[in-house]
C-alpha positions as CSV (number, residue, x, y, z in Angstrom):
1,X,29.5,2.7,-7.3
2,X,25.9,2.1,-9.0
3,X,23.2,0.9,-7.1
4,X,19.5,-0.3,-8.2
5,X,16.7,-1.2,-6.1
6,X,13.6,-2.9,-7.0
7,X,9.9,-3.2,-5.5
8,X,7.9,-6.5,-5.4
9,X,4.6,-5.9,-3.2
10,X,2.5,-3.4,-1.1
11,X,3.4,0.5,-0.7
12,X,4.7,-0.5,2.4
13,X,7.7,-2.3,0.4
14,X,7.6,0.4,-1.8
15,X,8.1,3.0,1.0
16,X,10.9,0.6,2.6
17,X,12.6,0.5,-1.3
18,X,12.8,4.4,-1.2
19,X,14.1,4.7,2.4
20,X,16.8,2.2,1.8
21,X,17.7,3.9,-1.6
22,X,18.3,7.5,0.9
23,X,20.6,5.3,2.9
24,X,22.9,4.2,-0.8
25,X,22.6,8.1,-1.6
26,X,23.9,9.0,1.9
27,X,27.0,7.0,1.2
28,X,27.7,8.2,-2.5
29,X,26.4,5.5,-4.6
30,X,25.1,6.5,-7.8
31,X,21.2,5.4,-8.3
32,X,20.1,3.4,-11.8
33,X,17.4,2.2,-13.2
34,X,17.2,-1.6,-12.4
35,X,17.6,-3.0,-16.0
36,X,20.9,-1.2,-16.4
37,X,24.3,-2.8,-15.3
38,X,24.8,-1.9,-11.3
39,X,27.1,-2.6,-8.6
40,X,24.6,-3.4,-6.6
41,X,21.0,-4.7,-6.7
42,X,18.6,-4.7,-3.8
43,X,15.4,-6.5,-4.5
44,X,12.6,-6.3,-1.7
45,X,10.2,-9.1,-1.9
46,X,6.8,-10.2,-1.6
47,X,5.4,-13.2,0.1
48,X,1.4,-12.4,0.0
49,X,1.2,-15.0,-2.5
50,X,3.1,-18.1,-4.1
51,X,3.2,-15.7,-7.1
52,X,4.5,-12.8,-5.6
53,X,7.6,-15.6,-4.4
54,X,7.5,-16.6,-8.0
55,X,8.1,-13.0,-9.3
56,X,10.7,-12.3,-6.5
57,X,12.7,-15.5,-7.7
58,X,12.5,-14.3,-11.4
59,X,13.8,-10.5,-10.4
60,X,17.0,-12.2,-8.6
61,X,17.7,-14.2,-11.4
62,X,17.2,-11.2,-14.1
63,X,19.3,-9.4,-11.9
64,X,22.5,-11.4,-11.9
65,X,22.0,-11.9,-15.6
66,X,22.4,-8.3,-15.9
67,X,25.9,-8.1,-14.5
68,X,27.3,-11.6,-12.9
69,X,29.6,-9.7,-11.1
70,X,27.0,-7.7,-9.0
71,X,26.4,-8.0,-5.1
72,X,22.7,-9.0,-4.8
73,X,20.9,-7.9,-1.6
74,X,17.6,-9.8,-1.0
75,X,15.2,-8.6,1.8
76,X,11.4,-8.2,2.7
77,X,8.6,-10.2,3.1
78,X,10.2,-13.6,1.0
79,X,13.2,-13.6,2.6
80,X,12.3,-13.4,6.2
81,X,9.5,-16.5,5.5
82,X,12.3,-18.2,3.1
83,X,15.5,-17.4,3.6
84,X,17.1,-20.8,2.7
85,X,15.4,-20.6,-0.7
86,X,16.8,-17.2,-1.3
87,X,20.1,-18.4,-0.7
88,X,20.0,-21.1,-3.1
89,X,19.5,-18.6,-5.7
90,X,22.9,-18.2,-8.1
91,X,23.8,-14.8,-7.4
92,X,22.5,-14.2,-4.2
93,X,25.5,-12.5,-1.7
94,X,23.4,-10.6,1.2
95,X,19.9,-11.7,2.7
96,X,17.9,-9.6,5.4
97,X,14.2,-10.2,6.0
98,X,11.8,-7.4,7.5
99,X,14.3,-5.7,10.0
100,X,18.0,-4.4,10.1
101,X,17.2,-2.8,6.7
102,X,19.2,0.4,8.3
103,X,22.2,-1.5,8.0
104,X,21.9,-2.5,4.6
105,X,25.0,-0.6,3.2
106,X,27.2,-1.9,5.7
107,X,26.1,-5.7,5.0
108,X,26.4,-4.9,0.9
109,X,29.9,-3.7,1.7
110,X,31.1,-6.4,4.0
111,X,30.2,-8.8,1.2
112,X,32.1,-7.2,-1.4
113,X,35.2,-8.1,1.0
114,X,34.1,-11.7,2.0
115,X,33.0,-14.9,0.4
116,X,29.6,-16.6,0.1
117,X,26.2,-15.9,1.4
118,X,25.8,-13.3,4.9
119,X,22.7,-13.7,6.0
120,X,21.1,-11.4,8.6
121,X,18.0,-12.5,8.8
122,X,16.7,-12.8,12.3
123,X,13.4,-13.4,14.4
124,X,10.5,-11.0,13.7
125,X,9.0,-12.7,16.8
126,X,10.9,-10.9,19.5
127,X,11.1,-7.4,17.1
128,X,8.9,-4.9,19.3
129,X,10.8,-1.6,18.2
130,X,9.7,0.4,15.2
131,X,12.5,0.4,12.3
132,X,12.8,4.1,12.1
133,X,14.9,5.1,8.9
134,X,14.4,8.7,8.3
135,X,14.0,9.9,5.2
136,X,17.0,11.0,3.0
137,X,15.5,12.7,-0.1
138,X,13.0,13.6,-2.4
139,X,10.8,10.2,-3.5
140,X,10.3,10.2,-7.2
141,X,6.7,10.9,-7.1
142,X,4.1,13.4,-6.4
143,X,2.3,11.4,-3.1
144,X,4.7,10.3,-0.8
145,X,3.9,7.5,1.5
146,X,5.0,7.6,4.8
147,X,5.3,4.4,6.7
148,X,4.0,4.7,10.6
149,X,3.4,1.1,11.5
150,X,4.9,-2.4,10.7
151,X,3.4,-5.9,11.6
152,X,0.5,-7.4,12.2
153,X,-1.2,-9.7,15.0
154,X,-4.8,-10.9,12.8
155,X,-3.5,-14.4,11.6
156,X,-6.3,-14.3,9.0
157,X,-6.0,-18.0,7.5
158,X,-4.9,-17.4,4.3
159,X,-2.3,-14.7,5.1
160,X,1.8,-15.2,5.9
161,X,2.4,-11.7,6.6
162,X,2.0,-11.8,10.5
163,X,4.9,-14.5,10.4
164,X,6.8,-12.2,8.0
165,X,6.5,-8.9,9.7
166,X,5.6,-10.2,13.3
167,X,3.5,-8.3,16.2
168,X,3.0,-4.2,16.2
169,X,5.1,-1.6,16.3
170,X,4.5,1.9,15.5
171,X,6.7,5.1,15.1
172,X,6.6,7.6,17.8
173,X,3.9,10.7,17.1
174,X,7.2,13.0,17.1
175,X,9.1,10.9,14.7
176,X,5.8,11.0,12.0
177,X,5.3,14.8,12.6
178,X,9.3,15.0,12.1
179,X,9.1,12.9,8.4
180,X,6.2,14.7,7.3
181,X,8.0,18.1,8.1
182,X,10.8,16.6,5.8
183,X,8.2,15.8,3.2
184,X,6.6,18.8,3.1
185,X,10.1,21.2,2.8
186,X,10.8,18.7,-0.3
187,X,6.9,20.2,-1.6
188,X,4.4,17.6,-1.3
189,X,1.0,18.2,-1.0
190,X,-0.5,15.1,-0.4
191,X,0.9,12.4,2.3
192,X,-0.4,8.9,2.7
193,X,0.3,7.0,5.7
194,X,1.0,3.2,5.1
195,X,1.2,0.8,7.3
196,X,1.4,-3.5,7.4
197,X,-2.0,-3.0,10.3
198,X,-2.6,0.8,10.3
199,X,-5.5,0.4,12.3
200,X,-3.5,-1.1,15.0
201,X,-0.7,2.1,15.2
202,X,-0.3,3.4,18.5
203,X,-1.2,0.2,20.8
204,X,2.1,-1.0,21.4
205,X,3.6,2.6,22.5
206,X,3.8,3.6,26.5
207,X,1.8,6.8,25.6
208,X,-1.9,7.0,24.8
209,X,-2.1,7.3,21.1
210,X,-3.8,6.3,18.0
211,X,-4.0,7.2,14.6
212,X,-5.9,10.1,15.2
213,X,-2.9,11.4,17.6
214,X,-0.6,10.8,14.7
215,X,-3.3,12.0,11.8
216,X,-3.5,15.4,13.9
217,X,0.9,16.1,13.6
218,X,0.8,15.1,10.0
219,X,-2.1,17.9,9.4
220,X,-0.8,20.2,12.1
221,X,2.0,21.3,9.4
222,X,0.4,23.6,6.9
223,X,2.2,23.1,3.8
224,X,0.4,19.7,3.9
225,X,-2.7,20.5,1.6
226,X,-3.8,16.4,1.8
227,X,-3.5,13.8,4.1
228,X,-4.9,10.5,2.6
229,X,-5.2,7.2,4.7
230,X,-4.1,3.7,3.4
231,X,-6.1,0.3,4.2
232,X,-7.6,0.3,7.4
233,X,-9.8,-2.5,9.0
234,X,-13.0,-1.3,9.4
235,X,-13.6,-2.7,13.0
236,X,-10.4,-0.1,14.0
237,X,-12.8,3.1,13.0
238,X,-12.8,5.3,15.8
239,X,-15.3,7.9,16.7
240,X,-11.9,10.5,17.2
241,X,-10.7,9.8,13.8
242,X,-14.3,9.8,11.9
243,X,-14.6,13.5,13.9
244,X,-11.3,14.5,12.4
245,X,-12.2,13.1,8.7
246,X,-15.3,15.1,9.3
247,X,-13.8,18.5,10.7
248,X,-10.2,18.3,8.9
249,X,-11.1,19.6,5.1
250,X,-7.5,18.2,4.3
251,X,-8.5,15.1,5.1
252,X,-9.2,13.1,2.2
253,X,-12.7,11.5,1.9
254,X,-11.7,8.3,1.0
255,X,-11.5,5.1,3.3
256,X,-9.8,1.9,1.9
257,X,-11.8,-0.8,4.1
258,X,-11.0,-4.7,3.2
259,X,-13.8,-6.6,3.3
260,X,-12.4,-9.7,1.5
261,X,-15.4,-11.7,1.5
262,X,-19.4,-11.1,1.6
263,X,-20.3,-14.5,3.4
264,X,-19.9,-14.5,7.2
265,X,-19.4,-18.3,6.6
266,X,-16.5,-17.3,4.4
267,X,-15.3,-14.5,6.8
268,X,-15.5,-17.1,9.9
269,X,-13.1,-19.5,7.8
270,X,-10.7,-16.3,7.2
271,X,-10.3,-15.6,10.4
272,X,-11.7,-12.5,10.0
273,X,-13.5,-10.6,12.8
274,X,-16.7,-9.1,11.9
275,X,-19.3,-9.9,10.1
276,X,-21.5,-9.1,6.8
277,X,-24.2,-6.9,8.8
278,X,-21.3,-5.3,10.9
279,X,-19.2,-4.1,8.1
280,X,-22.4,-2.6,5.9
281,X,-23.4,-0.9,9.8
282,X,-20.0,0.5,10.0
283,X,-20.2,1.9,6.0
284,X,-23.6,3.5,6.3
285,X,-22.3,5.3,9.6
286,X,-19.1,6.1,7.6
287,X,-21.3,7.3,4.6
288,X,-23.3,9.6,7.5
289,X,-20.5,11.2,8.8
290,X,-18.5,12.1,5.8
291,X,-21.2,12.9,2.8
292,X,-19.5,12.0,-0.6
293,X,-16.7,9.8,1.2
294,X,-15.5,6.9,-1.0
295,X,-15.0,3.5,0.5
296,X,-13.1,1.1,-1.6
297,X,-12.2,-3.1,-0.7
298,X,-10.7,-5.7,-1.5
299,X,-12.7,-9.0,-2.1
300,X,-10.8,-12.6,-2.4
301,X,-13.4,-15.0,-4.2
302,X,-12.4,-18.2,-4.8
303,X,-11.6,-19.4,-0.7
304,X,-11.2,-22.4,0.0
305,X,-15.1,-24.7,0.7
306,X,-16.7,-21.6,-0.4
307,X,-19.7,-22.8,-2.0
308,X,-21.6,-21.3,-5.4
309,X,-24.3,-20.1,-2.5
310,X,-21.2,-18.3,-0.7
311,X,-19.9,-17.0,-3.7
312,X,-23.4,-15.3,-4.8
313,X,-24.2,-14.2,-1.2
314,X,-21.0,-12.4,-1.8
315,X,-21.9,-10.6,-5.0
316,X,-25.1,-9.6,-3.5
317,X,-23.8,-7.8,-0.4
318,X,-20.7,-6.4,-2.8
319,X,-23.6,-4.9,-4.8
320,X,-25.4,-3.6,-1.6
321,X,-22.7,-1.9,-0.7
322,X,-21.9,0.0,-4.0
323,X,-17.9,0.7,-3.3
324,X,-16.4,2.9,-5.4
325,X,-13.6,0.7,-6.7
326,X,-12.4,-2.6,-5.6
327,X,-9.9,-5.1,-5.7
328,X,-10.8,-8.6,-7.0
329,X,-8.1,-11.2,-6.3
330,X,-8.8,-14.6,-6.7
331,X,-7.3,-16.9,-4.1
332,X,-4.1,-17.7,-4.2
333,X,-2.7,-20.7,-2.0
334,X,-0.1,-19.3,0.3
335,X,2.2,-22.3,1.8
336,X,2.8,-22.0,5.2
337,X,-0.8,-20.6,6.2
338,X,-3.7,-22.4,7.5
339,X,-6.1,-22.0,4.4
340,X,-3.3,-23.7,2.8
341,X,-3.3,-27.0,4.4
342,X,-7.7,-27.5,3.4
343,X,-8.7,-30.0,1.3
344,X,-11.2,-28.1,-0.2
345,X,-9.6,-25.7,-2.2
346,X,-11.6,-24.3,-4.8
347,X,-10.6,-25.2,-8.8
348,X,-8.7,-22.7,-10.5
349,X,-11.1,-22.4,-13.3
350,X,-14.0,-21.5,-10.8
351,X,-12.0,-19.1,-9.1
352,X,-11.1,-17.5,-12.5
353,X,-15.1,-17.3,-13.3
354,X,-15.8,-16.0,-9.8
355,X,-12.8,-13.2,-10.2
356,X,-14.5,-12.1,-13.9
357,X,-17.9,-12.1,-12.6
358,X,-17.0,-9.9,-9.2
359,X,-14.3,-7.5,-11.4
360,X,-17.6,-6.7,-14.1
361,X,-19.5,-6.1,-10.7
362,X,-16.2,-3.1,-9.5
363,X,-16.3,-1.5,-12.8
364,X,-19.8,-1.1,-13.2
365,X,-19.6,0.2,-9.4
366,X,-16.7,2.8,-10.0
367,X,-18.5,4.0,-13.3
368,X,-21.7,4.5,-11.4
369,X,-19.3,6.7,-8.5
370,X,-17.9,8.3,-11.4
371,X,-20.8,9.5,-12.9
372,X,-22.6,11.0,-9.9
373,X,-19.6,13.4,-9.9
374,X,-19.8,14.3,-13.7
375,X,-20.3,18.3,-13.9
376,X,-18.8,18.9,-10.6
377,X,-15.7,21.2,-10.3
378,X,-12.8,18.7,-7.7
379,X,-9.1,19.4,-6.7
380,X,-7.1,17.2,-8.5
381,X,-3.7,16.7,-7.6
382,X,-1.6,15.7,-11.3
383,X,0.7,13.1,-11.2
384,X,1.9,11.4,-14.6
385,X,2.1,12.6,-18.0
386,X,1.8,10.3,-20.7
387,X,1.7,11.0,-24.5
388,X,0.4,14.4,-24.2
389,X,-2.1,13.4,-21.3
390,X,-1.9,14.1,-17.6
391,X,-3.4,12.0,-15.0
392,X,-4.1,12.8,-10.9
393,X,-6.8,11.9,-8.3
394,X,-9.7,13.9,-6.5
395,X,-9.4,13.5,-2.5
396,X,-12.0,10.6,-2.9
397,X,-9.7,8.5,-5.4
398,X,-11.2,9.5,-8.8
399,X,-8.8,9.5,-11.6
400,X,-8.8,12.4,-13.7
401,X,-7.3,12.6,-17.0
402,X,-6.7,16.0,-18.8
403,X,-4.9,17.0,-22.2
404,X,-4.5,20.7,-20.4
405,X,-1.4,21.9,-19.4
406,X,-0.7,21.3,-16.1
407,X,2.3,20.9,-13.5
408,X,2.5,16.9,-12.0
409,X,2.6,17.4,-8.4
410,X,0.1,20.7,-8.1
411,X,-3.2,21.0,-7.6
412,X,-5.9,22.6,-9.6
413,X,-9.6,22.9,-9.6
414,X,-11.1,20.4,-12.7
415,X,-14.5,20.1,-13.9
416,X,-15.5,16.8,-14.5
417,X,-16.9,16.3,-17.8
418,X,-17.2,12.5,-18.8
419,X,-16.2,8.8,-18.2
420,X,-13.0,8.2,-19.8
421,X,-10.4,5.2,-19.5
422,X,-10.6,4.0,-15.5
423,X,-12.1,7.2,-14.1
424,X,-13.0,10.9,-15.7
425,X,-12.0,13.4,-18.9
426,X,-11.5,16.9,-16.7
427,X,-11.5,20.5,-17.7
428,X,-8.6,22.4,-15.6
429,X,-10.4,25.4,-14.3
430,X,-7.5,26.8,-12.7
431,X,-4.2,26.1,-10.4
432,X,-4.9,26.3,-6.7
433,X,-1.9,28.3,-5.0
434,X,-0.5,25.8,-1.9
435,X,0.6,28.5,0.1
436,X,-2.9,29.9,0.2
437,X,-5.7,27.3,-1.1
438,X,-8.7,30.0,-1.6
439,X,-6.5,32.3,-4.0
440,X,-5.9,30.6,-7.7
C-alpha cells in the first residue's frame, strides 16, 4: 500500500505531517511523493487564513483527481474549525482535526472496509494532554523540528488558532530529552523546537518547568552541536532562558519575536499584550545580553481601522528596531474571529501598498544585518543543493550560499564574502568535525 502526505501551514503542521508519516512506515506502507497515484493521501490543513482554507480545499480536490479510488484523510487546523465543509468535499473518506492523529492508520483502514465519511473530530476544548507520537525515523531534512507544545490561550482578534488547537499542553521534559536522543542517533546537528505557544510550555505540567528546563535536556545530549528556538512571544523571555542563550554556545543567537504591529493602538485592537515601548525595552535587553543575536518578526499591516497615521507609526518603530528579517503579511480576514466581524476593514488595495512599502523596509533591514557580517568567518550548517549551489544558515539565520563542495547536513566554517540572492556568497574554510567542534 502507498501512502502520501501533504503539509498546508506552520512547522508545527509540518512536524505533525512527518510524525504521522513514521506511524504509515511502522505499518508497512510504502511513502510517495504526493503528485503520484497513492492508496492513501493525508492532507494536514491550515486555517490561519481564509487562504490557507482555500489552498487546503484545492489539495483535497487535486488529490482525488489523482486516483478516484484513493482513501483521503483530512486533519489539522481546517478540519477541527470546519469539519462539515471538509466532508462535503468529493473524495473525502476520514476527517480528524488537531488530536487523535496517533490513530490515524487505524481510522484510514477502517474506512477502506466501510462506507461514507468517519469523522473523528472531537472537542479541543476539554484536550489537556499533550499528543505525544514519538518519532519513527529519519525526517527528510537536515534541521529537525521537534514539537514540545500544542495550543494556545492569547485569543488575539484576528487569530482562529486557539479555537483550533485549544488551551496548553506541553510534553513532559523526559519525553523531549527522549526525541532529541532519537534525533541525534539519526545525525542531526541542529534541533528546533516548535510549538503552536512555545513561550507558554511547561505551565500546564504538575512539575515546575519552563522552556529553559526543557532547552537544558535538549543541549544536555552532546551530539547536539545546535539548538535553535522557534517563535516566541517576547513578553515570555525569561531571565533563566536569556542566561542560558548567553552561557550555552550551542544555543543559537537568533530569537523569532512577533511583533505584528508598531501602533499600540493597533496592538490594543489585536488583543495583543504589550506595547510599542515594551517590546523595543525587551529587544535592547535582548540585544545586551546576547551581542550579535538576531531578532526577526512578523508584522500584519493592513488591520482592520488602522489608520495611514497607524500604519506610518508602524514603519517608524519597524525601522527603529532594525530586525534582521521579517515577515510582512497583509491582513487576511479570518471568519470566525473577532477582527472578522469590524466594519472597518481596511481595502485590499491599501493593504497591498502597506505590505510593499513594509516588505522594501525587511530587505533593506536584512541587507544591512548582512553586511555587518561580511568578512567574518560563521558555522554554517548546509542544507540544499541546487544547480551546482549549496545553501545553509549561520546560528543567527543568515543564509549562506556556496558553489564549494560541501556535505548538506554538516557544518563547516565559511567566510562571508558578499550579498548574494536573500542572504550571503561564502567561502568554505573548512568542515568542522561534530564529534569534536574545535578539530576541522
Amino acid at each position: 500500500m502507498k501512502a502520501a502526505l501533504t503539509t498546508l501551514g506552520c512547522k508545527v503542521n509540518q512536524f505533525e505531517t512527518e510524525t504521522m508519516e513514521g506511524l504509515f512506515k511502522q505499518r508497512g506502507y510504502s511513502i510517495v511523493p504526493f503528485d503520484e497515484a497513492a492508496d492513501v493521501y493525508v492532507i494536514n490543513t491550515c486555517s490561519v487564513t481564509s487562504l490557507g482554507d482555500r489552498k487546503s480545499r484545492q489539495v483535497i480536490r487535486r488529490a482525488h483527481r489523482t486516483n478516484p479510488a484513493a482513501i483521503i484523510a483530512v486533519c489539522g487546523c481546517y478540519s477541527q474549525v470546519a469539519p462539515d465543509a471538509i466532508r462535503a468535499i468529493k473524495g473525502v473518506r476520514v476527517v480528524l482535526g488537531t488530536k487523535e492523529r496517533g490513530q490515524i492508520v487505524d481510522c484510514v483502514e477502517r474506512a477502506m472496509h466501510e462506507d461514507g465519511v468517519l469523522d473523528f473530530v472531537g472537542d479541543v476544548r476539554g484536550a489537556r494532554v499533550f499528543e505525544d507520537i514519538p518519532i519513527y525515523d529519519s525526517p527528510e531534512r537536515t534541521r529537525a523540528f521537534l514539537k514540545i507544545e500544542d495550543g494556545c490561550e492569547n485569543f488575539c482578534s484576528y487569530c482562529i488558532i486557539p479555537y483550533a488547537r485549544g488551551p496548553v499542553k506541553s510534553r513532559e521534559v523526559a519525553h523531549v530529552r527522549r526525541e532529541a536522543e532519537k534525533l541525534a542517533a539519526l545525525g542531526f546537528h541542529e534541533i528546533v523546537l516548535t510549538g503552536i505557544h512555545l513561550g507558554a510550555y511547561g505551565r500546564d505540567l504538575a512539575a515546575d518547568v519552563t522552556l529553559a528546563d526543557a532547552c537544558r535536556a535538549v543541549l544536555s545530549i552532546p551530539a547536539i552541536k545546535r539548538l535553535r528556538l522557534g517563535s516566541l512571544e517576547s513578553i515570555e523571555l525569561s531571565p533563566d532562558l536569556f542566561a542560558l542563550i548567553r552561557e550555552e554556545e550551542r544555543f543559537c543567537a537568533h530569537l523569532h519575536l512577533p511583533l505584528q504591529a508598531g501602533s499600540d493602538a493597533v496592538l490594543r485592537a489585536m488583543n495583543r499584550h504589550y506595547t510599542t515601548a515594551g517590546f523595543a525595552r525587551l529587544v535592547a535587553h535582548v540585544r545586551e545580553e546576547v551581542p550579535g543575536v538576531a531578532v526577526s518578526t512578523d508584522v500584519i499591516v493592513g488591520f482592520p481601522g488602522e489608520t495611514d497615521a497607524d500604519f506610518e507609526a508602524g514603519l517608524a518603530f519597524v525601522e527603529r528596531m532594525g530586525f534582521s528579517r521579517m515577515h510582512v503579511f497583509p491582513y487576511s480576514r479570518r471568519t470566525g474571529t473577532p477582527a472578522a466581524a469590524r466594519k472597518d476593514q481596511v481595502p485590499e488595495p491599501v493593504r497591498k501598498e502597506r505590505a510593499h512599502r513594509m516588505q522594501a523596509l525587511a530587505d533593506r533591514m536584512a541587507e544591512a544585518y548582512h553586511n555587518a557580517f561580511i568578512g567574518r568567518e560563521m558555522r554554517v550548517l548546509f542544507e540544499t543543493e541546487h544547480e551546482g549551489e549549496t545553501d545553509g544558515l549561520t546560528d543567527n539565520y543568515i543564509r549562506v550560499y556556496t558553489k564549494d563542495a560541501v556535505r548538506a547536513g554538516e557544518l563547516y566554517a565559511v567566510r562571508l564574502e558578499s550579498a548574494y540572492k536573500d542572504g550571503v556568497f561564502g567561502r568554505v574554510l573548512a568542515w568542522i568535525d561534530p564529534s569534536n567542534p574545535l578539530r576541522r
